[in-house]
LUMTOR-659030 format. One line per field, with one value per atom (N, C-alpha, C): residue number from 1; atom name; x, y, z. Coordinates in Angstrom, 2 decimals, padded with zeros to 5 digits, always signed. Atoms other than C-alpha are relative to their C-alpha. Layout:
% LUMTOR-659030
num: [NUM_...]
atome: [CA_...]
px: [X_...]
py: [Y_...]
pz: [Z_...]
//
This chain:
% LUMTOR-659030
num: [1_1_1_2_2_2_3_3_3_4_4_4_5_5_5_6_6_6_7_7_7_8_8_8_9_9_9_10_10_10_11_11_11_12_12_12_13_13_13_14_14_14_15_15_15_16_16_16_17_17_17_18_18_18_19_19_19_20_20_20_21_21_21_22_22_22_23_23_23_24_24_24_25_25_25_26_26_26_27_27_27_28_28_28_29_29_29_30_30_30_31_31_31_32_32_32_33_33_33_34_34_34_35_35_35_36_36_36_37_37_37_38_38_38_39_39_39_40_40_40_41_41_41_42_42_42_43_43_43_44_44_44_45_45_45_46_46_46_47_47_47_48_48_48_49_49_49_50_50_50_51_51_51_52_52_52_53_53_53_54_54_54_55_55_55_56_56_56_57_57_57_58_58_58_59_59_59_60_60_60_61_61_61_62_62_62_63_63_63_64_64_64_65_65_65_66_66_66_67_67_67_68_68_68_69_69_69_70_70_70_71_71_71_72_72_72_73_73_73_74_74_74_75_75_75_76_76_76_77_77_77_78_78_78_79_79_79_80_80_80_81_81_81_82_82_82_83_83_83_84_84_84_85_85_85_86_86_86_87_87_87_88_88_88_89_89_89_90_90_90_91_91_91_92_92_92_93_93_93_94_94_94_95_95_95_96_96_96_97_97_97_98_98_98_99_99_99_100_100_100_101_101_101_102_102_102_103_103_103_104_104_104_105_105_105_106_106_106_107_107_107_108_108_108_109_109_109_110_110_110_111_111_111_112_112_112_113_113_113_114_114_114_115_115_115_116_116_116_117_117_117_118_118_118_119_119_119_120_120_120_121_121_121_122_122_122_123_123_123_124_124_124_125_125_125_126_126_126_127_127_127_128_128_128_129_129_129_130_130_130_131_131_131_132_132_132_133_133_133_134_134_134_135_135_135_136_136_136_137_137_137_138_138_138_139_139_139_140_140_140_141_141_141_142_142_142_143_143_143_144_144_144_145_145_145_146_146_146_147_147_147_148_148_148_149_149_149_150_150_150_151_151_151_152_152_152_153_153_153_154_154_154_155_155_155_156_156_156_157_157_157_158_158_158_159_159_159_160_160_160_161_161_161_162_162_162_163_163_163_164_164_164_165_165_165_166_166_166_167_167_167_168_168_168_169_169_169_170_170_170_171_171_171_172_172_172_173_173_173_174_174_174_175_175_175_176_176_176_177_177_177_178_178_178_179_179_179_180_180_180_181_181_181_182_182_182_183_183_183_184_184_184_185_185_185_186_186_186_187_187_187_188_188_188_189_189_189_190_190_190_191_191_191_192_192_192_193_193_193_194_194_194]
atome: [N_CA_C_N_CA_C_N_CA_C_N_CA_C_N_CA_C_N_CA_C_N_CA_C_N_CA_C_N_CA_C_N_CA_C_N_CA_C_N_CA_C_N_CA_C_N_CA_C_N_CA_C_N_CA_C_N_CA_C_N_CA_C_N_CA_C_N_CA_C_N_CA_C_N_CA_C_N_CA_C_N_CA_C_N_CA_C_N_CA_C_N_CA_C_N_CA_C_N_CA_C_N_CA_C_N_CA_C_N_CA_C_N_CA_C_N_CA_C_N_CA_C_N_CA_C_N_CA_C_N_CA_C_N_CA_C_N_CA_C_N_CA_C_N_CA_C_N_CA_C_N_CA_C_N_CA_C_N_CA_C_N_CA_C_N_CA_C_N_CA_C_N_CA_C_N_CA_C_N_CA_C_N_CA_C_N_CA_C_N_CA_C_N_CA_C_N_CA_C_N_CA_C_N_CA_C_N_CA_C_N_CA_C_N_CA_C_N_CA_C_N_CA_C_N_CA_C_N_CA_C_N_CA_C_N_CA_C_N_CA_C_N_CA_C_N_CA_C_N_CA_C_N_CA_C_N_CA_C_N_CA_C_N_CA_C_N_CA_C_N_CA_C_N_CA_C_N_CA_C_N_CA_C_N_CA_C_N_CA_C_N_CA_C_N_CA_C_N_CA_C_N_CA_C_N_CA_C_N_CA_C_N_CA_C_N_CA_C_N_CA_C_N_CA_C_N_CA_C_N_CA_C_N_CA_C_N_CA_C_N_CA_C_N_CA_C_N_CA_C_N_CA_C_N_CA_C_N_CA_C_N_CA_C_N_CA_C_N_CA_C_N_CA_C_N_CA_C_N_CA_C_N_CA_C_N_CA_C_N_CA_C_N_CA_C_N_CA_C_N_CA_C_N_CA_C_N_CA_C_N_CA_C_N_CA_C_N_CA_C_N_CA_C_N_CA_C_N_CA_C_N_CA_C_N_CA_C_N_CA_C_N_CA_C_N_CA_C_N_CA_C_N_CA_C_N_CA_C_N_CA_C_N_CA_C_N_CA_C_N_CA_C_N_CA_C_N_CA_C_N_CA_C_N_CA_C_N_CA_C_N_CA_C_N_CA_C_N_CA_C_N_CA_C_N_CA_C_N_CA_C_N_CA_C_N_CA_C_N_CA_C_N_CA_C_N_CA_C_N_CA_C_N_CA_C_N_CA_C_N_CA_C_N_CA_C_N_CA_C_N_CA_C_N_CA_C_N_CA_C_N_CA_C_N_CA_C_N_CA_C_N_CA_C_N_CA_C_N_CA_C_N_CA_C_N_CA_C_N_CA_C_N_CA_C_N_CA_C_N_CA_C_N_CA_C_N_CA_C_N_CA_C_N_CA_C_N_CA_C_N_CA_C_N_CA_C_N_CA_C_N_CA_C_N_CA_C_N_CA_C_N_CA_C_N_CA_C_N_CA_C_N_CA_C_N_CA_C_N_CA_C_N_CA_C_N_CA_C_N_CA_C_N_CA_C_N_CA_C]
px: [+000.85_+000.00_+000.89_-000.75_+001.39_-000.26_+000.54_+001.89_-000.70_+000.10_+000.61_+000.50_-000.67_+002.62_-000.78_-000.04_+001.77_-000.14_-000.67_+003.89_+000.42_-000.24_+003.94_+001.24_-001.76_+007.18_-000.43_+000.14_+007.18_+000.77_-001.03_+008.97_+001.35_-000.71_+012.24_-000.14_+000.21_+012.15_+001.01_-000.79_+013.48_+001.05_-000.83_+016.90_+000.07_+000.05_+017.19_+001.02_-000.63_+018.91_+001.66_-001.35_+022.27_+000.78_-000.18_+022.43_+000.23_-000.05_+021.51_+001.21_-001.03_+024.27_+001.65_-001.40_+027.03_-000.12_-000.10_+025.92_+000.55_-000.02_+026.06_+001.56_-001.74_+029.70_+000.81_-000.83_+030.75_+000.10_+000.20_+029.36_+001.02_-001.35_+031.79_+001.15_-001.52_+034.60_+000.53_-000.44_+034.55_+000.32_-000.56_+034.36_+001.09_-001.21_+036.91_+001.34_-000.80_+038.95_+000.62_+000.02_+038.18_+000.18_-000.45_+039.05_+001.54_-001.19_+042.22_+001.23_-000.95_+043.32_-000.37_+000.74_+041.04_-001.02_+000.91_+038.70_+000.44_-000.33_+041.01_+000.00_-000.55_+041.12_-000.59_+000.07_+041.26_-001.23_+001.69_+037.23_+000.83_-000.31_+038.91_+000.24_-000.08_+040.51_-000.82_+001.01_+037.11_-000.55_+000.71_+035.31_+000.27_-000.61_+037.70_-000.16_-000.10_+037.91_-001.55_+001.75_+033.81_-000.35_+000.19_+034.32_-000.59_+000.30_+032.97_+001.04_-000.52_+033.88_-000.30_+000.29_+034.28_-001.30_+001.63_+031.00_-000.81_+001.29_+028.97_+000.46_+000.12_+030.37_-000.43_+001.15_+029.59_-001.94_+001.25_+026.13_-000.91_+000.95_+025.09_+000.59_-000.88_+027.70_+000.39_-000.33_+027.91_+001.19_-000.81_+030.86_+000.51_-000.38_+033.10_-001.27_+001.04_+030.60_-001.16_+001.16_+027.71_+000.58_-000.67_+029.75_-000.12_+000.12_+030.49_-000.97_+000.81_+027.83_-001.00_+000.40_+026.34_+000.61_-000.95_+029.23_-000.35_+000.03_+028.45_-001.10_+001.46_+024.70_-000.29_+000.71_+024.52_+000.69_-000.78_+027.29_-000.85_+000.73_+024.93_-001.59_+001.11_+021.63_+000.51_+000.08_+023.30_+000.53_+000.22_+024.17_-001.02_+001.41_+021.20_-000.87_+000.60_+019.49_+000.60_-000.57_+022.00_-000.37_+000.35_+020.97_-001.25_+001.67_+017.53_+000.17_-000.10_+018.37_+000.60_-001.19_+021.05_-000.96_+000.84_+018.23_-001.43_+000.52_+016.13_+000.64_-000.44_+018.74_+000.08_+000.51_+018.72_+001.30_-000.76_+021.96_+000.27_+000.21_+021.74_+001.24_-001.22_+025.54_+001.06_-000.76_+026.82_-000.40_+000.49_+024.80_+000.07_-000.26_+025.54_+001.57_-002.27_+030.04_-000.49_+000.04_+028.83_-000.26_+000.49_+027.09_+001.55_-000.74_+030.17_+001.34_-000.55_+032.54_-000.07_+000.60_+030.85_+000.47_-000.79_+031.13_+001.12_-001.10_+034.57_+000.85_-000.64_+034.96_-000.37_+000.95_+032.73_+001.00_-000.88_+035.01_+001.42_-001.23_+038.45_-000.43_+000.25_+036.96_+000.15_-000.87_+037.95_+000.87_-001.07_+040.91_-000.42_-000.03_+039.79_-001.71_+001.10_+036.32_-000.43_+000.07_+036.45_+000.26_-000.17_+037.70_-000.85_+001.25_+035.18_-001.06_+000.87_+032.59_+000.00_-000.20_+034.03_-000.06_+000.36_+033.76_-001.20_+002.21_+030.06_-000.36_+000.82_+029.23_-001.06_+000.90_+027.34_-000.16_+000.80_+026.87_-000.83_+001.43_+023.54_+000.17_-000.30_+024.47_+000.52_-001.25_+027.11_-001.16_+000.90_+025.49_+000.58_-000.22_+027.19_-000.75_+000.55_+024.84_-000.90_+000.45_+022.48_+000.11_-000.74_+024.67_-000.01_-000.19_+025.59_-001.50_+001.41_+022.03_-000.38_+000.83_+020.16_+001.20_-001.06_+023.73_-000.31_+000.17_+023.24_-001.15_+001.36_+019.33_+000.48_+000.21_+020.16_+001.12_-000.62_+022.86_-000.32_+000.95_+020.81_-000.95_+000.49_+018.70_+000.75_-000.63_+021.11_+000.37_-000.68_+022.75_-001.02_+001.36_+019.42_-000.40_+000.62_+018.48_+001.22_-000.74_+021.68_+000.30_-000.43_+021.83_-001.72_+000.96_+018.06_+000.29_+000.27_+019.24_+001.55_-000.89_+022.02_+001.43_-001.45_+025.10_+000.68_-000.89_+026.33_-000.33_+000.10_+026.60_-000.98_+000.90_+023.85_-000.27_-001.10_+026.14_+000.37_-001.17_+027.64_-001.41_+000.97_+026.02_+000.51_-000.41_+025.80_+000.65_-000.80_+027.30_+001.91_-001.10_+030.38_+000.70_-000.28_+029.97_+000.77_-000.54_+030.47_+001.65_-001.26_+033.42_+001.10_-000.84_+035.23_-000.03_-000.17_+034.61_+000.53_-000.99_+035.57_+001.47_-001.41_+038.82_+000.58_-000.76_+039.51_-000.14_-000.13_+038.76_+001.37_-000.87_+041.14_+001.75_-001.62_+043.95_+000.06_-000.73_+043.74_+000.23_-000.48_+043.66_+001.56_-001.49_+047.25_+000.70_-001.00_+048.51_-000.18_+000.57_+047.72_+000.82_-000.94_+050.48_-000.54_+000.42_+048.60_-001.77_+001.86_+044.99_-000.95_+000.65_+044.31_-000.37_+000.61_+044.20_-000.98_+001.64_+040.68_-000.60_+000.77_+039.47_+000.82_-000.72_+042.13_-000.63_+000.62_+040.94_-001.73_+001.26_+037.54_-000.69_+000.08_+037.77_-000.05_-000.70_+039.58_-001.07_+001.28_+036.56_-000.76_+001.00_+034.18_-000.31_-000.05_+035.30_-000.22_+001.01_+034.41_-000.81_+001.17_+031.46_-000.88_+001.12_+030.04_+000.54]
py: [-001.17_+000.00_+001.24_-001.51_+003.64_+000.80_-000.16_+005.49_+001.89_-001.17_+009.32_+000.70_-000.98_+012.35_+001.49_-001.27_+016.01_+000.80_-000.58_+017.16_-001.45_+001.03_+014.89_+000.23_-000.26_+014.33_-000.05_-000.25_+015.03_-001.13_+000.69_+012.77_+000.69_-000.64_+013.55_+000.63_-000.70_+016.33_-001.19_+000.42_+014.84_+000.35_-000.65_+015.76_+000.78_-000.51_+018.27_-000.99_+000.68_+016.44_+000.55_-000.34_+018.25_-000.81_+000.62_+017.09_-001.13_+001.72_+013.59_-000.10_+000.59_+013.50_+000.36_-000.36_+015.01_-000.79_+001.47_+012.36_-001.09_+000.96_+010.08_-000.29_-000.61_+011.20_-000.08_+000.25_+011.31_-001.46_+001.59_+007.84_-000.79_+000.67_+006.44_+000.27_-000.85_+008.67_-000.47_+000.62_+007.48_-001.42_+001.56_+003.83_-000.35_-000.06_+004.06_+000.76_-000.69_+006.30_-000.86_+000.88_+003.86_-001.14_+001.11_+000.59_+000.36_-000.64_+002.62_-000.32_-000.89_+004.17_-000.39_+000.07_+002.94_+000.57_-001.21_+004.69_+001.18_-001.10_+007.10_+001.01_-000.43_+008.58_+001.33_-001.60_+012.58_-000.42_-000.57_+013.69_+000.90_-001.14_+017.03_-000.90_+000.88_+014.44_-000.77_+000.72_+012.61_+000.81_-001.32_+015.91_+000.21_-000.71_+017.14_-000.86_+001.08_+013.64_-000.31_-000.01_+014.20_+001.21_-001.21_+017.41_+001.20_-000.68_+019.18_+000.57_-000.46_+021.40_-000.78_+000.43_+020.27_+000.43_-000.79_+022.26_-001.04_+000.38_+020.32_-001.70_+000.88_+016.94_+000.06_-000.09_+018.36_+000.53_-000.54_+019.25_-001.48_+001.66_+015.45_-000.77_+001.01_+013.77_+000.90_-001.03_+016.07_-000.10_+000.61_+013.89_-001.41_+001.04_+010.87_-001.14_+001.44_+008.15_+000.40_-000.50_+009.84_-000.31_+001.19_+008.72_-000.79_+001.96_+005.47_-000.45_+000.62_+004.53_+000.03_+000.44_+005.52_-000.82_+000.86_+003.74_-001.57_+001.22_+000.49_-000.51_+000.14_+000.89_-001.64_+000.98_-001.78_-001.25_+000.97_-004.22_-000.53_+001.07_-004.80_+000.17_+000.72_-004.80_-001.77_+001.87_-008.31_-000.56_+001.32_-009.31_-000.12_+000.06_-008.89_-000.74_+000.86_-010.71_-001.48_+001.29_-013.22_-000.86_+000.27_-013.29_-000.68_+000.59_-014.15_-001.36_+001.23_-016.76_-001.16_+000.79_-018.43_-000.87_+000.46_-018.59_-001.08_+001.25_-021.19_-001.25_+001.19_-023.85_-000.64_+000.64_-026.82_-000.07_+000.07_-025.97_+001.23_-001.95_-022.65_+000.23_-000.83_-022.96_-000.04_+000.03_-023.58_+001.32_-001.41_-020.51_+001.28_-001.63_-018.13_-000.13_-000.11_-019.06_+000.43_-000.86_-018.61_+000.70_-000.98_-015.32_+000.88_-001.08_-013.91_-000.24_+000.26_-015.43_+000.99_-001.22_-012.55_+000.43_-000.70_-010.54_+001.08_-000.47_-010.87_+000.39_-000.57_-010.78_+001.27_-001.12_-007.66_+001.27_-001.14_-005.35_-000.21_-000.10_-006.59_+000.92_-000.68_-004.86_+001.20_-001.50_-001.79_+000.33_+000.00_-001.23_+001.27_-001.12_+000.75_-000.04_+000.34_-000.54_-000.31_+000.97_-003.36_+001.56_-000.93_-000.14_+000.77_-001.02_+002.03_-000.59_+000.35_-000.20_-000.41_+000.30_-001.07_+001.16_-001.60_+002.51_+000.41_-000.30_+002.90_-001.19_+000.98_-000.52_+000.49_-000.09_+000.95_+001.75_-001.44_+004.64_+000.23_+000.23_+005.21_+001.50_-001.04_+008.90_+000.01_+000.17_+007.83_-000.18_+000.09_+008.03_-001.45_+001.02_+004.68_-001.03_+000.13_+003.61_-001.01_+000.89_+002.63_-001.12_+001.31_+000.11_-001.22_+001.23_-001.61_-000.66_+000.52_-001.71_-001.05_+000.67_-003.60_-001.58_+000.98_-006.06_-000.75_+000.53_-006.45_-000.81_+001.20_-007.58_-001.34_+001.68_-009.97_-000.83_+000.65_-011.39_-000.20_+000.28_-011.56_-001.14_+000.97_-013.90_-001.28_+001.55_-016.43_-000.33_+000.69_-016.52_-000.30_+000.34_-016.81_-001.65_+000.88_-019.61_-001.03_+000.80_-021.25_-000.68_-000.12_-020.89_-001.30_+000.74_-022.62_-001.16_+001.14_-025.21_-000.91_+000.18_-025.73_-000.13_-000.13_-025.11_+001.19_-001.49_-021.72_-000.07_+000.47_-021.55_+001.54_-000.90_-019.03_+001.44_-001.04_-016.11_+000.29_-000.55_-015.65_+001.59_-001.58_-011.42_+000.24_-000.48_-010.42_+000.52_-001.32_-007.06_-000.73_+000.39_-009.28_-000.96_+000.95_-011.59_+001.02_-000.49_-009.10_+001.07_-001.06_-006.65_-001.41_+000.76_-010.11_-000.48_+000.69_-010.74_+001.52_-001.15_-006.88_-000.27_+000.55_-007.89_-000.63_+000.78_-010.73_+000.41_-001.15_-008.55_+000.74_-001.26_-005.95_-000.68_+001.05_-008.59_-000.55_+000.63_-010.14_+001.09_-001.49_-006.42_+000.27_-000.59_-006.01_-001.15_+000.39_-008.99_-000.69_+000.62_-009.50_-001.20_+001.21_-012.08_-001.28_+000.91_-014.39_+000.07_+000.18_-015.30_-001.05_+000.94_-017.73_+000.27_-000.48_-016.01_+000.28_-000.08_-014.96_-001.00_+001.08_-018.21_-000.85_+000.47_-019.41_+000.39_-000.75_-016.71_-000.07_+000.05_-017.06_-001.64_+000.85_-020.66_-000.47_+000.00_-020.34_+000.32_-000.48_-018.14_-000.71_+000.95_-020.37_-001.23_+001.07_-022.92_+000.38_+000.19_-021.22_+000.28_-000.82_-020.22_-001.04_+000.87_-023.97_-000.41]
pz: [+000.00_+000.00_+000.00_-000.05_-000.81_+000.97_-001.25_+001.91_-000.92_+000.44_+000.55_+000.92_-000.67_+001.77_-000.71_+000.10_+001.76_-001.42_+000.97_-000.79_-001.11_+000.91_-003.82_-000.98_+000.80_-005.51_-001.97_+001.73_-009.52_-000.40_+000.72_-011.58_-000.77_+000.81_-012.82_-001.21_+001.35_-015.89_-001.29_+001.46_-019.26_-000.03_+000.49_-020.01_-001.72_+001.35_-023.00_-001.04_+001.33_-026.06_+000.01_+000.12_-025.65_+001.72_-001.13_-021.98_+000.31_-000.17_-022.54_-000.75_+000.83_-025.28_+001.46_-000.85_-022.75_+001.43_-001.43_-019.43_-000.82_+000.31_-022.05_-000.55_+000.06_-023.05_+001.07_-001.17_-019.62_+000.64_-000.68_-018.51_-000.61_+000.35_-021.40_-000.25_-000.57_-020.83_+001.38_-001.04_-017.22_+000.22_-000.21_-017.86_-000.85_+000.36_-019.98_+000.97_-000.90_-017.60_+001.26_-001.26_-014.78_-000.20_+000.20_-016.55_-000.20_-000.32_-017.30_+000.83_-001.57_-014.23_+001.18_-001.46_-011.82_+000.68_-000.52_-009.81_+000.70_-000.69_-008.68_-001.40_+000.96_-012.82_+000.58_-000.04_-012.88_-000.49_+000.23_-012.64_-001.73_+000.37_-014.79_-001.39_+000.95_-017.60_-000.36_+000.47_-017.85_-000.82_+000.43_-018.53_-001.36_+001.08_-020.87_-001.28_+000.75_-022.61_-000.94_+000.33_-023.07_-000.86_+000.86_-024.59_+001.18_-000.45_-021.82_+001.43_-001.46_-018.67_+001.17_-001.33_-015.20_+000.70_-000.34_-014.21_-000.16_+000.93_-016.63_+000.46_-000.67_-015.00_+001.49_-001.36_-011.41_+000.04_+000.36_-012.82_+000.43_-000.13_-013.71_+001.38_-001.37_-010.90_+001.00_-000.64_-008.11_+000.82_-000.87_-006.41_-000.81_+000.84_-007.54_+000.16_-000.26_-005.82_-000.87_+001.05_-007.93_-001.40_+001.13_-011.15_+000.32_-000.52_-009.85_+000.34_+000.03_-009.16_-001.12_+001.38_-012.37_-001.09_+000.93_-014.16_+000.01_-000.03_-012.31_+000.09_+000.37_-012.67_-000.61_+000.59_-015.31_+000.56_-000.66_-013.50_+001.32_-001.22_-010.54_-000.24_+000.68_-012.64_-000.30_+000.31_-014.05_+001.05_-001.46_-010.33_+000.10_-000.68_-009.40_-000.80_+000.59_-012.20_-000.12_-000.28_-011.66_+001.00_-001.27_-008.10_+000.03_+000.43_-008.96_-000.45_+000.89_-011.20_+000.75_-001.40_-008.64_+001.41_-001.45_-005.91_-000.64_+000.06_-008.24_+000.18_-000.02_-008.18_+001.37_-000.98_-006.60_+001.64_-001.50_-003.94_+000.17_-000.57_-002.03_+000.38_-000.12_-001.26_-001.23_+001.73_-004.65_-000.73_+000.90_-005.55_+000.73_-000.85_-002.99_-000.45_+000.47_-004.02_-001.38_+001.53_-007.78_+000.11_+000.08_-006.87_+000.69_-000.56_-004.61_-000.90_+000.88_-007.56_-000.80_+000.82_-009.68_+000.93_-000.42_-007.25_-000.35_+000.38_-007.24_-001.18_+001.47_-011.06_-000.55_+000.35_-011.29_+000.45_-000.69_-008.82_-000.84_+000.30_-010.48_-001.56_+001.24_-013.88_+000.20_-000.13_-012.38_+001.58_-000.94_-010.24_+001.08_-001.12_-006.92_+000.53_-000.49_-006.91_+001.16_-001.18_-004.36_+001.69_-001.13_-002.12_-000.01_+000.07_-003.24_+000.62_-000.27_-002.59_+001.80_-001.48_+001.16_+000.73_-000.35_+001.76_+000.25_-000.18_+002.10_+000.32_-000.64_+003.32_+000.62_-000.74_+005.67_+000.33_+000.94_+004.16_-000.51_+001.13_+003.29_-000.85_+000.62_+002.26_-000.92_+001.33_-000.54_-001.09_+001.72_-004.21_+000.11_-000.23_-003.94_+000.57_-001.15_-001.58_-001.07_+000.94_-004.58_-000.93_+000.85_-005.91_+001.60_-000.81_-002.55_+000.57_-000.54_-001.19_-000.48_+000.90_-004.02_+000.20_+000.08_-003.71_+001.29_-001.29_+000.09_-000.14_-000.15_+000.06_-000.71_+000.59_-003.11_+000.57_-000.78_-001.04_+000.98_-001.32_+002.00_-000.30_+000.42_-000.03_-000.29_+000.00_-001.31_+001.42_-001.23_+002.47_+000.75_-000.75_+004.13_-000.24_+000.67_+001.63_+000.57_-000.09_+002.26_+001.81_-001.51_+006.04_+000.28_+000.27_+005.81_+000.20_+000.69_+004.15_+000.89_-000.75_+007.06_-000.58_+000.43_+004.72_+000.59_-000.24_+005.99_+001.93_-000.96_+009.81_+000.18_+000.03_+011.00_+000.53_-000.46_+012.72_-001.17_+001.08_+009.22_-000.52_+000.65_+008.12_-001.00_+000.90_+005.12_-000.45_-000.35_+005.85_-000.31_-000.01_+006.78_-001.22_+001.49_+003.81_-001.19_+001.08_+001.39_+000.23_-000.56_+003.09_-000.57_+000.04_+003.08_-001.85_+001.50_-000.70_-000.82_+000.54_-001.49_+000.23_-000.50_+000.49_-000.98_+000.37_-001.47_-001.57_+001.09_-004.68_-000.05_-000.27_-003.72_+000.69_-000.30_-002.70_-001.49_+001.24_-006.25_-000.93_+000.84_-007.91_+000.03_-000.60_-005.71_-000.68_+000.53_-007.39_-000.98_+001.32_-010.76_-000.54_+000.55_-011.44_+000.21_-000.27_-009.60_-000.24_+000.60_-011.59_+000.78_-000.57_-009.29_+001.61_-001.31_-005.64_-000.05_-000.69_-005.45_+000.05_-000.06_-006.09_+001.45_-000.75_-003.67_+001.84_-001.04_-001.00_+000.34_-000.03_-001.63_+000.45_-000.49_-001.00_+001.39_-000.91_+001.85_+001.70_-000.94_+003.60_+000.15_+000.11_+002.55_+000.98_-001.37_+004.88_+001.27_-001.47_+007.53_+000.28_-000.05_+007.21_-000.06_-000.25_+007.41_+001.37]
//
C-alpha cells in the first residue's frame, strides 16, 4: 500500500537532447577512464575527454561516488538478475560461491572498486549507496536460503559476507600475477562459514 505524503514528488524532468548526449559522453569517458586508471582517474581528464567542462560533470555527478555509481549501474543490474536466477537452483551454497565469484569478477573490472565499494558498506548517504544496497538484500537472499538449508553456519552477516569478498577482490587487484588467488581466497573463507 502507498503510503501518501503532503507534498507529492514530480517525476524527474526529461533531459534536453544536448544534456543527454554530454551524461552520455561522460558515462563512457569514465568507464573508460576507470578501466584505465582505476577509480582514482582525474574527474577534470574525464570531462575534458567528453568534450565538456568540469562544471557540466559536477552538474550530472555532483561527487566521484555519484559517477560510480552511475558507471556500475549496469554491472549490478546483471548481479542482481543473476541473483535471482542463482536462488532457483537446486543448492543454495553452490549458488551463494557462484554469486560472490561474480562478485569478485565484477570489482576486479575496475581497479579501486572493491575499495570504493568497502567505503560505504554501511553509508547510506554515498550516491554509492544505490549500488551496494540492491547487492546487500540480493545477497541476504542467497545466504538466508543457504543458512536454511544448514550449509552456511547461522552467525555468518551479510554485511560481513560481502566486506570479506571486497577484500579478497582488492587482494587479487594487488597482485595481478597471480589469476588464481581470489578463487584461492575465496575458498579459503568459505570454509568457515560452514
Amino acid at each position: 500500500m502507498a503510503v501518501s505524503t503532503s507534498q507529492e514528488t514530480s517525476p524527474p524532468r526529461p533531459m534536453r537532447a544536448d544534456a543527454r548526449r554530454n551524461y552520455d559522453r561522460l558515462l563512457a569517458e569514465a568507464r573508460t577512464a576507470f578501466a584505465a586508471h582505476g577509480t582514482d582517474a582525474s574527474l577534470e581528464d574525464i570531462a575534458r575527454r567528453a568534450g565538456v567542462g568540469i562544471g557540466t560533470l559536477y552538474r550530472h555527478f555532483p561527487n566521484r561516488h555519484a559517477l560510480l555509481s552511475a558507471v556500475f549501474e549496469d554491472g549490478v543490474s546483471d548481479l542482481l538478475a543473476r541473483s535471482r536466477e542463482l536462488l532457483g537452483t537446486p543448492d543454495p551454497c553452490t549458488s551463494l560461491v557462484t554469486w560472490l565469484r561474480e562478485i569478485v569478477t565484477h570489482a576486479g573490472e575496475y581497479r579501486g572498486l572493491s575499495r570504493a565499494l568497502m567505503s560505504v558498506s554501511y553509508d547510506n548517504t554515498s550516491a554509492l549507496a544505490r549500488c551496494s544496497h540492491p547487492i546487500r538484500e540480493a545477497g541476504t537472499a542467497l545466504l538466508t536460503r543457504a543458512q536454511e538449508a544448514g550449509k552456511v553456519r547461522p552467525d555468518v552477516a551479510i554485511g560481513d559476507l560481502l566486506q570479506l569478498t571486497h577484500a579478497i577482490a582488492l587482494a587479487a587487484e594487488e597482485s595481478p600475477t597471480d589469476p588464481d588467488l581470489a578463487d584461492r581466497l575465496l575458498k579459503l573463507t568459505l570454509r568457515g562459514l560452514t
